[in-house]
RODOKE-360761 format. One record per residue (C-alpha): residue number from 1; residue in three letters; z, x, y. Coordinates in steps of 0.5 Angstrom, whole numbers, plus 500, padded with zeros to 3 digits. Example, Ala and Ser with C-alpha at 12.3 -4.5 7.8 and 13.67 -1.06 7.14 Angstrom:
BEGIN
<nr: 1 | rest: Ala | w: 516 | u: 525 | v: 491> $
<nr: 2 | rest: Ser | w: 514 | u: 527 | v: 498> $
! end
This chain:
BEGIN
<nr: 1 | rest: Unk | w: 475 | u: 518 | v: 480> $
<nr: 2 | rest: Unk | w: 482 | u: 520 | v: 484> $
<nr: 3 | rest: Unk | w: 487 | u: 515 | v: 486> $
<nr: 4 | rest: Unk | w: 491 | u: 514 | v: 493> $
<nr: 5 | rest: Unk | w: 498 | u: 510 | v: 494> $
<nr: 6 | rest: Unk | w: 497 | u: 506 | v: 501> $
<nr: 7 | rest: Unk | w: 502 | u: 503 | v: 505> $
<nr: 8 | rest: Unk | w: 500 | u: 497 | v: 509> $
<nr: 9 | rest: Unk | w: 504 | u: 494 | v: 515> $
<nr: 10 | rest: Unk | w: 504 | u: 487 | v: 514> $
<nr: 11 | rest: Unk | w: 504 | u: 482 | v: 520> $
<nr: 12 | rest: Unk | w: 511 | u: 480 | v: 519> $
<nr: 13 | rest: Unk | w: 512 | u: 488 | v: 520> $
<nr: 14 | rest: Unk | w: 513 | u: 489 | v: 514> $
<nr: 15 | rest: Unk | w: 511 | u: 495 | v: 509> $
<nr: 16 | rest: Unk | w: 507 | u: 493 | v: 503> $
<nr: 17 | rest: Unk | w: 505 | u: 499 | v: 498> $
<nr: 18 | rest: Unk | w: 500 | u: 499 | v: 492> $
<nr: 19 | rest: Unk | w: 496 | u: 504 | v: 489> $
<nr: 20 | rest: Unk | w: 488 | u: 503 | v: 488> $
<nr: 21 | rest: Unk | w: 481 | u: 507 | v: 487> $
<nr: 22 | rest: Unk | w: 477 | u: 504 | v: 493> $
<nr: 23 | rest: Unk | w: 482 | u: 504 | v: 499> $
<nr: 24 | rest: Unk | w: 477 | u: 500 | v: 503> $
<nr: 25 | rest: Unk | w: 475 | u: 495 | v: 498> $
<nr: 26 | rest: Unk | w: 482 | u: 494 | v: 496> $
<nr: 27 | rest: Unk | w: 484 | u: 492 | v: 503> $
<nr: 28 | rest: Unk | w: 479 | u: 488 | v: 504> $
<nr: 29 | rest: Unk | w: 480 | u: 484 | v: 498> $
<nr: 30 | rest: Unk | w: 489 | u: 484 | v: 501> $
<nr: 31 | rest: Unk | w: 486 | u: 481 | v: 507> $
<nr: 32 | rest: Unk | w: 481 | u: 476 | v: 504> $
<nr: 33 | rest: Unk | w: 486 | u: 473 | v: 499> $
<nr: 34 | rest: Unk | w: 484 | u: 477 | v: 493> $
<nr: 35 | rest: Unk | w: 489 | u: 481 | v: 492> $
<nr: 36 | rest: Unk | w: 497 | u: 481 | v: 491> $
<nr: 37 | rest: Unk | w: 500 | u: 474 | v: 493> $
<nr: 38 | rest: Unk | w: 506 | u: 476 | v: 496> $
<nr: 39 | rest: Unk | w: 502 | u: 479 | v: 502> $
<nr: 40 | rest: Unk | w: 499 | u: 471 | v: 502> $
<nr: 41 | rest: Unk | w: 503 | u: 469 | v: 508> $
<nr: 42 | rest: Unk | w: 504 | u: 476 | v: 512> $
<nr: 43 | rest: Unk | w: 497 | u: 478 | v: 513> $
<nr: 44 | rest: Unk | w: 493 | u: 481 | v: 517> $
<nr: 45 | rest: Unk | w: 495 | u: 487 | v: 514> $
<nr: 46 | rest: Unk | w: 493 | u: 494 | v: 516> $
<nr: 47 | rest: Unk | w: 493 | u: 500 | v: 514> $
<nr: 48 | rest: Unk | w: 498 | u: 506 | v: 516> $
<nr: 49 | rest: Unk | w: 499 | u: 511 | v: 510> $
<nr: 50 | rest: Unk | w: 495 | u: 514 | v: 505> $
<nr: 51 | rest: Unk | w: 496 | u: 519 | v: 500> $
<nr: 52 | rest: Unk | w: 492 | u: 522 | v: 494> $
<nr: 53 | rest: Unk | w: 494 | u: 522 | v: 486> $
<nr: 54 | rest: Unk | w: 492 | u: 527 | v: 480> $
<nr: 55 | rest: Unk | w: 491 | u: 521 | v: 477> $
<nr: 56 | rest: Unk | w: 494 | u: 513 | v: 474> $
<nr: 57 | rest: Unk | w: 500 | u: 515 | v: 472> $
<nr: 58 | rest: Unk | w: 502 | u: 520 | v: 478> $
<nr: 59 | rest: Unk | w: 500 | u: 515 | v: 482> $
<nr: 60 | rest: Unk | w: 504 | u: 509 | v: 479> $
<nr: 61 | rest: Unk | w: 510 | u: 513 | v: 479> $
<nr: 62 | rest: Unk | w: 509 | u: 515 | v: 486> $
<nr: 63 | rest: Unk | w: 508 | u: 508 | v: 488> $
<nr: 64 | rest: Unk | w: 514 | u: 506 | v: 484> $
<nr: 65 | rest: Unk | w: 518 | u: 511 | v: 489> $
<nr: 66 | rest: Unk | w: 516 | u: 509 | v: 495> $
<nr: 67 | rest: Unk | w: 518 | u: 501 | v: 493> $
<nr: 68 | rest: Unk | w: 524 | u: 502 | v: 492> $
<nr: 69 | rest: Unk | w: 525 | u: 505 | v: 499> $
<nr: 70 | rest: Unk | w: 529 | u: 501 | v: 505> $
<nr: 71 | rest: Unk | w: 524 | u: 500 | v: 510> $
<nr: 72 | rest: Unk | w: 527 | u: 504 | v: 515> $
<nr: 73 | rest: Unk | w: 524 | u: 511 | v: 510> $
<nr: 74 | rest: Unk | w: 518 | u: 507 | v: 509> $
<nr: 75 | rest: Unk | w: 517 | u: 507 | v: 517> $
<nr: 76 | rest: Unk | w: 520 | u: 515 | v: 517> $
<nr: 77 | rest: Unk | w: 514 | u: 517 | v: 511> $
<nr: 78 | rest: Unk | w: 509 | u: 513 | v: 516> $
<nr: 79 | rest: Unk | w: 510 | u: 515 | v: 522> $
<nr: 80 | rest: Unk | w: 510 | u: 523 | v: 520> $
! end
């Protein structure tokens, strides 16, 4: 089971970062209501980067990372 960090561009333009097992399936459920309730009022949301992890802890880290990025460096990673 590997693991992937993703970046979604929110309807409102923002960056929304998350790490999952199933990269499909968890952006269905963001867009169906059935993930994170901070992305409830910015959908749709749409896929634009994702990069693969070892495992969990790299991926949580990672993750953690980009988060605490400013939006313009979020927008720099996504459009390498």
């Amino acid at each position: 089971m590997g693991w992937t960090i993703y970046i979604l561009k929110c309807a409102d333009n923002s960056y929304y970062t998350g790490i999952t097992t199933n990269i499909a399936r968890r952006i269905k459920e963001h867009n169906n209501k059935k993930g994170a309730k901070s992305l409830f009022g910015k959908l749709p949301a749409i896929l634009v980067y994702k990069e693969k992890a070892t495992n969990q802890v790299e991926a949580a880290k990672r993750e953690r990372e980009i988060k605490g990025w400013k939006h313009s460096k979020k927008e720099a990673l996504v459009n390498k």
